[in-house]
DOVEXPA-709657 format. One line per 8 residues: number of its first residue (from 1); for each residue x, y, z of C-alpha. Coordinates in steps of 0.05 Angstrom, whole numbers. Each point is the difference from the previous one (the first is absolute). Layout:
NUM) X Y Z; ...
END
This chain:
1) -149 397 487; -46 -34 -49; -71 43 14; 39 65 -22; 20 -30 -56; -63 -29 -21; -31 79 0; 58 16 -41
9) -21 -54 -55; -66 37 -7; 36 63 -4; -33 46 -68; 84 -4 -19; 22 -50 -37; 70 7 30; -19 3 67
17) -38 -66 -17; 60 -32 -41; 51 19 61; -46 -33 48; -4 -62 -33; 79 -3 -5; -9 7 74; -43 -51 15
25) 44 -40 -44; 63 8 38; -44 -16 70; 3 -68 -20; -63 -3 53; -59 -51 -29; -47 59 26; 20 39 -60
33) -28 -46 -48; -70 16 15; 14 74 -17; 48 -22 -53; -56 -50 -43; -49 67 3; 49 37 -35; 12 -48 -53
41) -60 34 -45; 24 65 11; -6 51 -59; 74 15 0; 38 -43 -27; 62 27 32; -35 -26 67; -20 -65 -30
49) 73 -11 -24; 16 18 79; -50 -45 30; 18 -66 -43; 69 6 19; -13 20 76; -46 -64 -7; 57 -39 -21
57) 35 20 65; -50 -10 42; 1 -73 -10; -74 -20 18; -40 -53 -28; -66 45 6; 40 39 -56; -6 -54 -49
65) -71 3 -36; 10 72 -6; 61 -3 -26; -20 -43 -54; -50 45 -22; 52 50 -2; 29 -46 -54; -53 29 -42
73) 10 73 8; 13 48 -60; 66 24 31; 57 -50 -25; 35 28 66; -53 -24 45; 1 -77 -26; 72 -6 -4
81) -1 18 83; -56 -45 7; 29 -59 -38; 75 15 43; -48 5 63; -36 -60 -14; 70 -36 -8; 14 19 71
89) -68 -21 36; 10 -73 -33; -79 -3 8; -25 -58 -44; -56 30 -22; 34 50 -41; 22 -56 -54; -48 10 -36
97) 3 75 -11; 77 -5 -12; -17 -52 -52; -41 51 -40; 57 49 17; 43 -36 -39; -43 28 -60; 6 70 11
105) 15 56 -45; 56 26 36; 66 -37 -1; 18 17 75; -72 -19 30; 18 -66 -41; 65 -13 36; -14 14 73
113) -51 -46 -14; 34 -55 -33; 48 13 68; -55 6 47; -30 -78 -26; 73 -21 8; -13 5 76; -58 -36 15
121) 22 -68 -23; -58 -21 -37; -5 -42 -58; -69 29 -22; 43 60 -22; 47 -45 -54; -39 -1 -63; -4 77 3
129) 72 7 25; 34 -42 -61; -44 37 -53; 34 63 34; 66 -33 -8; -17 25 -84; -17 76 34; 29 58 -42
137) 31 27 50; 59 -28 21; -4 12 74; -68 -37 2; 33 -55 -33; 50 7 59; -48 -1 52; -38 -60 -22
145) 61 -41 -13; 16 19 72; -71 -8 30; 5 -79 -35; 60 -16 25; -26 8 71; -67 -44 -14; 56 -46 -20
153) -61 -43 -46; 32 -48 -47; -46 14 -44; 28 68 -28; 61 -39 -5; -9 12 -80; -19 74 2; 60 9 42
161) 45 -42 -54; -28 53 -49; 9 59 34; 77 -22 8; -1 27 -79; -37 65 16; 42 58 -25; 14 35 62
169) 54 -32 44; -43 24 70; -58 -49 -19; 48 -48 -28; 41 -6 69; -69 0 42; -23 -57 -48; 64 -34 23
177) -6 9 76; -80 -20 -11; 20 -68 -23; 49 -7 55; -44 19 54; -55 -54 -36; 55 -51 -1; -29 -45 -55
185) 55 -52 -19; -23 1 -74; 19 89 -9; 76 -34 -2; 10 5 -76; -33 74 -4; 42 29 62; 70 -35 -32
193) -25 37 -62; 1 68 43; 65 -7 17; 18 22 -68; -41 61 9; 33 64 -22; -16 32 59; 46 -10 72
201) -52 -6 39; -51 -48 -36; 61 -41 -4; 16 6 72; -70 -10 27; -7 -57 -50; 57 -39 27; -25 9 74
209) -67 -18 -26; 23 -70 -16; 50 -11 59; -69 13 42; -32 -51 -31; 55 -53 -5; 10 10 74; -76 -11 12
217) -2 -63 -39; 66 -20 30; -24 -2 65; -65 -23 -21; 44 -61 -12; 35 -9 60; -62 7 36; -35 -61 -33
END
């Protein structure tokens, strides 16, 4: 299946190129990437946008160090797959690149990307994540509130606090369920603040927030 598809990516058409890298894509064999990493520099962008999400699919580490160069193309299309695709692989060694994503001109490259760092657990991605926490975009503000709460550092226990006062009720209730997931005893006073948020759902999220980490020091307690 995959060697008539590979003479279809070199097809002169560009659409005969882009279908077979939507193909290859949906294989889901680690075969395809091979093939798939070729394609990445095509001319078309149409089959670059094709082959960073089939890449994305594919699910193969030997996709990675492509795929961050892909951050770097001059199609907006291209990084956002490459950033979501990256997310998936949870390879390490595209931190770094994400990191730099987090700078990019396009507001949707910035947020898969903000997402994608959420995923790999690493604290080497916080600095960059809280400054993102001040993106103008609101969805990138989302996404990094999000991608903190799961490093769960106490140390963005303040940029969280913050963000509970960012105009849009989203980030707000992310930056609440953040600081529950971190579980810092001294966020107390700023979640019992949220639960006079004008929004339902910071409010809600707010109050489960602090029953989390009452229950975590309570049987911290009993423990002892």
């Amino acid at each position: 299946m995959l060697e008539p598809l590979s003479r279809q990516l070199e097809s002169k058409d560009p659409i005969v190129r882009t279908k077979a890298a939507v193909a290859l894509g949906n294989s889901s064999e680690k075969g395809a990437v091979l093939f798939l990493v070729k394609a990445l520099n095509d001319e078309s962008r149409h089959v670059r946008r094709a082959v960073s999400a089939a890449l994305g699919q594919v699910w193969n580490d030997e996709a990675v160090i492509p795929l961050c160069a892909a951050l770097e193309d001059n199609d907006w299309f291209v990084r956002w797959n490459a950033a979501l695709a990256l997310g998936q692989i949870k390879d390490r060694r595209a931190i770094d690149s994400l990191i730099r994503a987090l700078h990019d001109i396009n507001r949707y490259v910035r947020r898969n990307a903000a997402e994608a760092l959420g995923n790999f657990r690493s604290n080497n991605a916080t600095d960059s994540l809280v400054k993102a926490l001040e993106d103008p975009d609101v969805d990138v503000r989302w996404n990094a509130a999000n991608a903190l709460g799961k490093l769960r550092d106490p140390d963005t226990n303040d940029p969280l606090i913050r963000a509970l006062n960012d105009t849009d009720e989203f980030v707000r209730e992310r930056a609440a369920d953040a600081l529950g997931r971190i579980g810092d005893s001294r966020v107390l006073v700023a979640l019992q603040r949220a639960l006079h948020d004008t929004d339902d759902d910071v409010r809600t999220t707010a109050e489960e927030s602090l029953e989390k980490i009452k229950r975590h020091y309570s049987e911290e307690q009993s423990s002892s």
